[in-house]
N, C-alpha and C positions, 0 to 999 in steps of 0.2 A: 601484530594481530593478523590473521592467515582470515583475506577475503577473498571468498572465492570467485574466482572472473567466468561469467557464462561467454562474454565476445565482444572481442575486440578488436577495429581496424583503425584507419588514423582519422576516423572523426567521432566515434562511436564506444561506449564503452558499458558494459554489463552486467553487475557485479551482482553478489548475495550478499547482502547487509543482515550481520548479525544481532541478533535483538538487546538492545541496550547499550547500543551506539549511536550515538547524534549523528545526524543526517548534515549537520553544521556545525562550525563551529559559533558558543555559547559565551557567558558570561562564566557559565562552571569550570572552564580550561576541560574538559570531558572530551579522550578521543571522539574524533567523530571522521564518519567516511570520507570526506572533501580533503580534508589536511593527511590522511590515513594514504589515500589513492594517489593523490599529488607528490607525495612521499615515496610511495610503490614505485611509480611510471617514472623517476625522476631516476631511481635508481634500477630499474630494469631495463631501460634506453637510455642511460648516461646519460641526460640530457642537463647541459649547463643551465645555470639561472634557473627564472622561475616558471615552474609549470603550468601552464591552463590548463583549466577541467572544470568545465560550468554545470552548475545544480538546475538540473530542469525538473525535479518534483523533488518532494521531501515524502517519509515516512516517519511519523513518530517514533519516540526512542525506544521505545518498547517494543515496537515493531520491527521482525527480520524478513526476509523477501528481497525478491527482485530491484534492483533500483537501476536505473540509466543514467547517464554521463553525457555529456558532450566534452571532445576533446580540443572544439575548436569556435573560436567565438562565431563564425557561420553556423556552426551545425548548432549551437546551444542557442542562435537566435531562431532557426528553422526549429528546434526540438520543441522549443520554449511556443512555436505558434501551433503546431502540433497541437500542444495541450490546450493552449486556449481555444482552438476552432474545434476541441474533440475529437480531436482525429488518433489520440493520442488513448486506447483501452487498458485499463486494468483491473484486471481480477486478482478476486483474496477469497483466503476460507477463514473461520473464524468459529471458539466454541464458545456459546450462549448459554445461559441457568436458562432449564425450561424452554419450551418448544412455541417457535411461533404458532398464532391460531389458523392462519393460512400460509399453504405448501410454499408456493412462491407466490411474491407479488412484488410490483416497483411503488418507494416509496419516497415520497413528495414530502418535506418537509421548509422550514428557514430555519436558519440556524445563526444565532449571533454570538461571538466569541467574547468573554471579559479576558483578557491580556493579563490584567494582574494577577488573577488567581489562575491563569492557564487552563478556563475551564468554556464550554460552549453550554446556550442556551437553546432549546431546540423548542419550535412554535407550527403549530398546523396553518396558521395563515400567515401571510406578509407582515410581519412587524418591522418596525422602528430598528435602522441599522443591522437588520439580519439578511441574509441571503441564502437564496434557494440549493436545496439540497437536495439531490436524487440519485436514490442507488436501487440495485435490483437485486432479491434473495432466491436463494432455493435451497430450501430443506436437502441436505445428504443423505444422514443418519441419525438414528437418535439413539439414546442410550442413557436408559433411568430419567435423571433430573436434566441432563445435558445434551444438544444438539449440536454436531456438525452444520453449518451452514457455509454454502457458496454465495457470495459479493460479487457482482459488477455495480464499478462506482461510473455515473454520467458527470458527476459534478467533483469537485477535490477541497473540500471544504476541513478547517480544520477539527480533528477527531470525528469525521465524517460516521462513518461507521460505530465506533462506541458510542456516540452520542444518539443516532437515530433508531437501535437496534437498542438501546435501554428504554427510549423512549417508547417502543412497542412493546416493552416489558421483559424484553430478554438481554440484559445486558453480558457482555463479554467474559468470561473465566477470567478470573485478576483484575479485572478494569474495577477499583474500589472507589475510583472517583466520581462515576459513572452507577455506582447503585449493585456490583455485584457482592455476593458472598463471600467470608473469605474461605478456602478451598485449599485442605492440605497438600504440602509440597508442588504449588504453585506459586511460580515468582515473576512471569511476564504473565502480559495480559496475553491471552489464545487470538492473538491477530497474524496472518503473515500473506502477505504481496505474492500471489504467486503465479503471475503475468503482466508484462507488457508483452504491448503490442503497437508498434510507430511506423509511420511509413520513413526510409532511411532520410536524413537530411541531403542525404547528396544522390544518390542513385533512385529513390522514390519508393524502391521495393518496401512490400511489407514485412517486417523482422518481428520477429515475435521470441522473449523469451522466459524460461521457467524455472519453476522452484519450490519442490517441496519437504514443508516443514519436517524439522527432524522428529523424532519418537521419544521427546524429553517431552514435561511439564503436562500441559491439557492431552497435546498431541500423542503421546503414549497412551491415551483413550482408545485410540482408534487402529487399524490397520492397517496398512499401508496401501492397502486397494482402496480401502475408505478413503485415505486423506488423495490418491493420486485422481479418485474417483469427482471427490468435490473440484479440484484442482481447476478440473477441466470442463464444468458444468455450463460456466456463465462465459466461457471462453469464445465468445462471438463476436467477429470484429467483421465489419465488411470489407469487401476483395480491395477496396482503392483503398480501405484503414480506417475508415469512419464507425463511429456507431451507426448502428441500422437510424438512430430515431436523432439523429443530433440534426441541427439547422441546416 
């Protein structure tokens, strides 16, 4: 399966994860990019024995975009704090039934996951085993029943976005678990990753990298100025790598 590498040095790695490939691997045996990449590096650097390559964020399966590697247990434990201290941005575009009521705005949610059914609960105040959810939107485009929107996520909660983007009443193209419609000649849900931005594990710099959706399923909705246009809306990291507003 051909992924494509945005960059690569020997702690770092950057790839495009195509949609409806595990981010790990599962109980289903389903390629997934970790066993995919490990596989790759092993035979593009000869390298005997076993590879390392540490998962410092997931994307749902559905989900294609941007994703980051660590190729070395240093850099996957610096990546790994990265994300937890927020130092660690990403953005996504995503297409919605129906138009939010406000242009942009950030939104504050809890969200508690059931495991069994794979599904998240989403709540306006603190509830009982849920945790805080915040991401920020901005209308692109619209067009008929359906909205482009640009995503910055402050928080990495699971199904983040489908879950709090239904819950304001726009749920995702394809997302049927989530409340959308079904929509001919769509097969993934209209989600895609298309930035990070980290400061390097080992040098400090800020690395930033992209990726936008192909012109199949939702995304054949829009333009290519449209979708490069959303891409880069919410694309705001500060100069040291932090969110403007994190702690």
């Amino acid at each position: 399966m051909p992924i494509p590498i945005l960059y690569e040095d020997n702690h770092v790695l950057a790839v495009v994860k195509p949609p409806g490939v595990l981010s790990q691997e599962d109980e289903t045996g389903d390629p997934d990019m970790l066993t995919l990449l490990k596989q790759d590096l092993k035979e593009r650097h000869n390298k005997p024995g076993n590879v390392f390559l540490g998962l410092v964020h997931r994307l749902d399966r559905t989900v294609g975009g941007v994703m980051v590697f660590a190729k070395t247990s240093k850099s996957a434990s610096r990546l790994s704090e990265s994300v937890r201290s927020r130092h660690f941005g990403k953005t996504y575009v995503c297409v919605v039934q129906g138009c939010p009521s406000v242009q942009q705005a950030k939104l504050t949610h809890y969200i508690r996951k059931d495991n069994k059914h794979n599904q998240v609960t989403v709540y306006n105040k603190p509830a009982a085993e849920a945790k805080e959810a915040i991401l920020e939107y901005e209308v692109a485009a619209v067009s008929g029943r359906y909205t482009l929107v640009a995503v910055r996520l402050h928080t990495g909660r699971p199904h983040q976005i489908r879950a709090q983007m239904a819950y304001i009443g726009c749920p995702l193209v394809g997302d049927l678990k989530y409340g959308a419609k079904p929509a001919a000649g769509i097969s993934d849900i209209a989600l895609w990753s298309t930035s990070v931005s980290v400061p390097h594990p080992v040098t400090k710099e800020m690395i930033s990298f992209h990726s936008i959706p192909s012109g199949s399923n939702a995304w054949s909705w829009w333009t290519d100025k449209q979708l490069k246009s959303a891409s880069y809306m919410l694309n705001r990291v500060h100069k040291e790598g932090r969110d403007a507003d994190a702690p």
